[in-house]
LUMMI-101113 format. One record per residue: residue number from 1; x, y negated, z negated of N, C-alpha, C in turn. Coordinates in pm, 1 decimal. Example, Ala and Ser with C-alpha at 12.3 -4.5 7.8 and 13.67 -1.06 7.14 Angstrom:
! LUMMI-101113
[atom 1, [1319.0, 569.0, -780.0], [1230.0, 450.0, -780.0], [1320.0, 330.0, -780.0]],
[atom 2, [1285.0, 225.0, -708.0], [1367.0, 106.0, -714.0], [1290.0, -3.0, -787.0]],
END
This chain:
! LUMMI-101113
[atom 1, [-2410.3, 156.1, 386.8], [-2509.8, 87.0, 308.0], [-2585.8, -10.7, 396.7]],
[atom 2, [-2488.8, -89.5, 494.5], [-2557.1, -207.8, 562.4], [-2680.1, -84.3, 688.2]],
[atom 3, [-2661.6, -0.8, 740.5], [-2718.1, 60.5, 793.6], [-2878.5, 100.8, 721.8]],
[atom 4, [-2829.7, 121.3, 596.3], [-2977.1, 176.5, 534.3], [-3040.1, 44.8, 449.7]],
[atom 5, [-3022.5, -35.0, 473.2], [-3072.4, -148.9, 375.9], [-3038.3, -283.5, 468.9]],
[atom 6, [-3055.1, -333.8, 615.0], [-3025.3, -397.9, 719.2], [-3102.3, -409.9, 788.6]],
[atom 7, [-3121.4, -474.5, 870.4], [-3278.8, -496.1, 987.2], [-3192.1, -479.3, 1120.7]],
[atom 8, [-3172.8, -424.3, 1236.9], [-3156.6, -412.4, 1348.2], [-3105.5, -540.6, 1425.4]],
[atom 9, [-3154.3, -677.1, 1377.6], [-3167.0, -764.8, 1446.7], [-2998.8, -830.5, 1369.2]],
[atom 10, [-2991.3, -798.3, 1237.8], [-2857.0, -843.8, 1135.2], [-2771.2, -785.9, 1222.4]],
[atom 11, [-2758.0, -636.4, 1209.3], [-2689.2, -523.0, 1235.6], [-2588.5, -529.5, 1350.5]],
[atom 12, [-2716.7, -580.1, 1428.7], [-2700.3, -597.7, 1616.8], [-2618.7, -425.9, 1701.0]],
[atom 13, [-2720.7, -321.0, 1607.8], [-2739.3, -216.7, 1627.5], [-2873.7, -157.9, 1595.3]],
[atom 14, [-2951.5, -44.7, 1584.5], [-3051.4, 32.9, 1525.4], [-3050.8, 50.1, 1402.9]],
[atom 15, [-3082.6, -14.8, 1295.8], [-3083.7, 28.7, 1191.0], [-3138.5, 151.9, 1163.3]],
[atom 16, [-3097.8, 202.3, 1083.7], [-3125.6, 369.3, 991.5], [-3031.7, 530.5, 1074.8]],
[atom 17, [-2967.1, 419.0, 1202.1], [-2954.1, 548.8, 1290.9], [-2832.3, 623.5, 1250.5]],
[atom 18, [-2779.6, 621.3, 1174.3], [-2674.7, 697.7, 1080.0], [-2808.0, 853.4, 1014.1]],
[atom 19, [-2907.8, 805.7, 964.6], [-2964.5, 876.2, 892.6], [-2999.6, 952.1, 1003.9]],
[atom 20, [-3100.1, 874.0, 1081.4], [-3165.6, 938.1, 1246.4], [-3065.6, 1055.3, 1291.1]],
[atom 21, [-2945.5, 1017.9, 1294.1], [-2855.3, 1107.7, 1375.0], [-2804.6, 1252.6, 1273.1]],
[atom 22, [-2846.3, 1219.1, 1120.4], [-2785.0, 1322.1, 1006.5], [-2651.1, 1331.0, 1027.0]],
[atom 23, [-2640.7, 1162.3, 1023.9], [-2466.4, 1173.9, 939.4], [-2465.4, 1152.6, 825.9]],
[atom 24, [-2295.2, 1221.2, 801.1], [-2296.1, 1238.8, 646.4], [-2217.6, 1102.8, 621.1]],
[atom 25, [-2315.6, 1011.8, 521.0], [-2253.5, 879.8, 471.6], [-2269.9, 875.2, 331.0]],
[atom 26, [-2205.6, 792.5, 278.4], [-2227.3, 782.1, 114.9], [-2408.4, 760.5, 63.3]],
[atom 27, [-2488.8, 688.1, 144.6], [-2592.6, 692.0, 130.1], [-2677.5, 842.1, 165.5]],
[atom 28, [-2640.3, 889.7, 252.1], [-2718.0, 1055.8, 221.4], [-2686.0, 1162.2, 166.2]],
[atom 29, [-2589.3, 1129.0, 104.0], [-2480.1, 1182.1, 14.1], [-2565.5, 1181.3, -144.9]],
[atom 30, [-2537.1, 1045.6, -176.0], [-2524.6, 998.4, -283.9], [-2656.1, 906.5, -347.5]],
[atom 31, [-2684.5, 891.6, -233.4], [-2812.6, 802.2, -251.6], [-2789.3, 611.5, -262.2]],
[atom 32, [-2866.8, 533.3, -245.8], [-2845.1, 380.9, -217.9], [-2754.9, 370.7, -314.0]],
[atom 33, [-2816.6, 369.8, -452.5], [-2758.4, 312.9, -558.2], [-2664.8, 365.1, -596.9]],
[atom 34, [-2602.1, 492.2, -594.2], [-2492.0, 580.9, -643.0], [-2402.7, 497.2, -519.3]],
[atom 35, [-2426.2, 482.0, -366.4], [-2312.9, 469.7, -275.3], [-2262.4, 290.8, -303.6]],
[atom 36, [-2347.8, 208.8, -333.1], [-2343.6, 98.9, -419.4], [-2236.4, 67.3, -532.0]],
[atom 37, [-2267.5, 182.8, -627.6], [-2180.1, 212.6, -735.3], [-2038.0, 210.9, -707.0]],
[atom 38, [-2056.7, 298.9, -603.9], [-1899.2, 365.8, -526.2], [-1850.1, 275.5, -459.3]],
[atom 39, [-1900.4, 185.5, -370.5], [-1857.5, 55.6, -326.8], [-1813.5, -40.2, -440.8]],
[atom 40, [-1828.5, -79.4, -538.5], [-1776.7, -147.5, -617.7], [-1709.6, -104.2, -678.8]],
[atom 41, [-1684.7, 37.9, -708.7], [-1573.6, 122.5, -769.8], [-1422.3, 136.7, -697.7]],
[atom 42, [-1426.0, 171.6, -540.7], [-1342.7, 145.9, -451.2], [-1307.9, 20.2, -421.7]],
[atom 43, [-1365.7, -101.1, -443.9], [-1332.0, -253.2, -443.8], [-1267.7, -250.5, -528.2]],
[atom 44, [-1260.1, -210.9, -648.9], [-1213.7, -267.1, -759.0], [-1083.0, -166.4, -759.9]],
[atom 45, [-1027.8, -33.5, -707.3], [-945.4, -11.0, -660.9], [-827.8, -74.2, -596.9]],
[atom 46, [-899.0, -119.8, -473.1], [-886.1, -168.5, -375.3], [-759.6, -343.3, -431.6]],
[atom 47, [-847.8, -335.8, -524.8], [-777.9, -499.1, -566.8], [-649.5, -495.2, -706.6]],
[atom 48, [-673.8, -368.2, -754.8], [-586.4, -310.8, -793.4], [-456.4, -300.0, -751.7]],
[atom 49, [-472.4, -203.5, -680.7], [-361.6, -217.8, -572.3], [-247.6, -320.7, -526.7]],
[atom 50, [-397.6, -430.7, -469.9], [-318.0, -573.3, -405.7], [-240.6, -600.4, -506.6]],
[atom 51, [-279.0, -656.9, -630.1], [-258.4, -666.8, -747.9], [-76.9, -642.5, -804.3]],
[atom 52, [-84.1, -561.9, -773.1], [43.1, -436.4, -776.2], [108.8, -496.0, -673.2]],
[atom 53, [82.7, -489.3, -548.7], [162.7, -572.7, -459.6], [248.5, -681.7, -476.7]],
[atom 54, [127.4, -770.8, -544.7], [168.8, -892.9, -571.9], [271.3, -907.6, -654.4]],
[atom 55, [282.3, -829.8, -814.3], [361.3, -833.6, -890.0], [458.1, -793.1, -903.8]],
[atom 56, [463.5, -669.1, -832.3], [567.3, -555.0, -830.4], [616.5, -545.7, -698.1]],
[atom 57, [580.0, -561.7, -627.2], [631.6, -539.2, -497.4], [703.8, -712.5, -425.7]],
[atom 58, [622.2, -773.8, -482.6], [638.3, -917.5, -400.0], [559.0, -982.9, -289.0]],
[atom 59, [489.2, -903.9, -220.0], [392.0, -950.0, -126.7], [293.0, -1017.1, -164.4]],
[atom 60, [247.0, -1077.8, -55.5], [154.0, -1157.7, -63.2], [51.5, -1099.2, 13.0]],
[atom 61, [-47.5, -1028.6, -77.0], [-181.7, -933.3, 40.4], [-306.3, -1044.4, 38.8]],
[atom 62, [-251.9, -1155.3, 4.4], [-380.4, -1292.6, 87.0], [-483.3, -1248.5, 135.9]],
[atom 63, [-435.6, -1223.2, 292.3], [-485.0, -1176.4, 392.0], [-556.7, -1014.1, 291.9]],
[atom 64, [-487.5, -985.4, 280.5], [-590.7, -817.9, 271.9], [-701.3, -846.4, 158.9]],
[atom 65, [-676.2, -958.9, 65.8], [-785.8, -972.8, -13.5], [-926.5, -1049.4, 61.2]],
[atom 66, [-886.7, -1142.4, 103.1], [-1005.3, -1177.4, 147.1], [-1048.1, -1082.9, 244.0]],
[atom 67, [-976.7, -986.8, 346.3], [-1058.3, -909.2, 379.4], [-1144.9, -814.7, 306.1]],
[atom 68, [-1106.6, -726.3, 231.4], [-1167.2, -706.5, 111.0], [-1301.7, -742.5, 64.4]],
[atom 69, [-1255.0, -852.6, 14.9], [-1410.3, -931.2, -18.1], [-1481.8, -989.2, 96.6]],
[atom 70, [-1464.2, -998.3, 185.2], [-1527.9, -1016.9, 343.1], [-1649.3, -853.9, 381.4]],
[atom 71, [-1553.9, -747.0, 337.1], [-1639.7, -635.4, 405.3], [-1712.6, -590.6, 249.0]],
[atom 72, [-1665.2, -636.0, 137.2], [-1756.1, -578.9, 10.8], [-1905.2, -684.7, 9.2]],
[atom 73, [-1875.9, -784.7, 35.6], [-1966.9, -864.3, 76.9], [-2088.3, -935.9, 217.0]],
[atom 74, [-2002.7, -856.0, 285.5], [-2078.7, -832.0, 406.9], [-2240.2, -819.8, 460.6]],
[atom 75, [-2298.4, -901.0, 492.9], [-2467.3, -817.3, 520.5], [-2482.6, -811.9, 690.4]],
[atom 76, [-2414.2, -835.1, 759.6], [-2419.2, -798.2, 894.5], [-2295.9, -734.1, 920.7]],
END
């Protein structure tokens, strides 16, 4: 997503060059807003999970949540 909706200078790569090169990503796949969708669908997975950790398992996924919300939130 950050590739197709990012400026080069954020990136501190080429923006669009995923597309340039015809790789297959959720955005040429699926399109912006569908791979969008899917990103917040897999987050919310994602925290699920921890979730489960936490209660059932006993861990503490701290750490894996804020990563989590670090790369769902991400613009560079």
């Amino acid at each position: 997503i950050l590739d197709a909706t990012a400026d080069s200078g954020v990136l501190g790569k080429s923006a669009g060059k995923d597309a340039r090169d015809g790789k297959s990503t959720y955005v040429s796949l699926m399109g912006l807003a569908a791979a969008g969708e899917k990103q917040i669908q897999i987050g919310a997975q994602i925290r699920d999970r921890l979730q489960w950790l936490r209660e059932r398992a006993g861990y503490d996924p701290a750490f894996l949540e804020q990563m989590t919300d670090y790369l769902l939130s991400r613009e560079k």
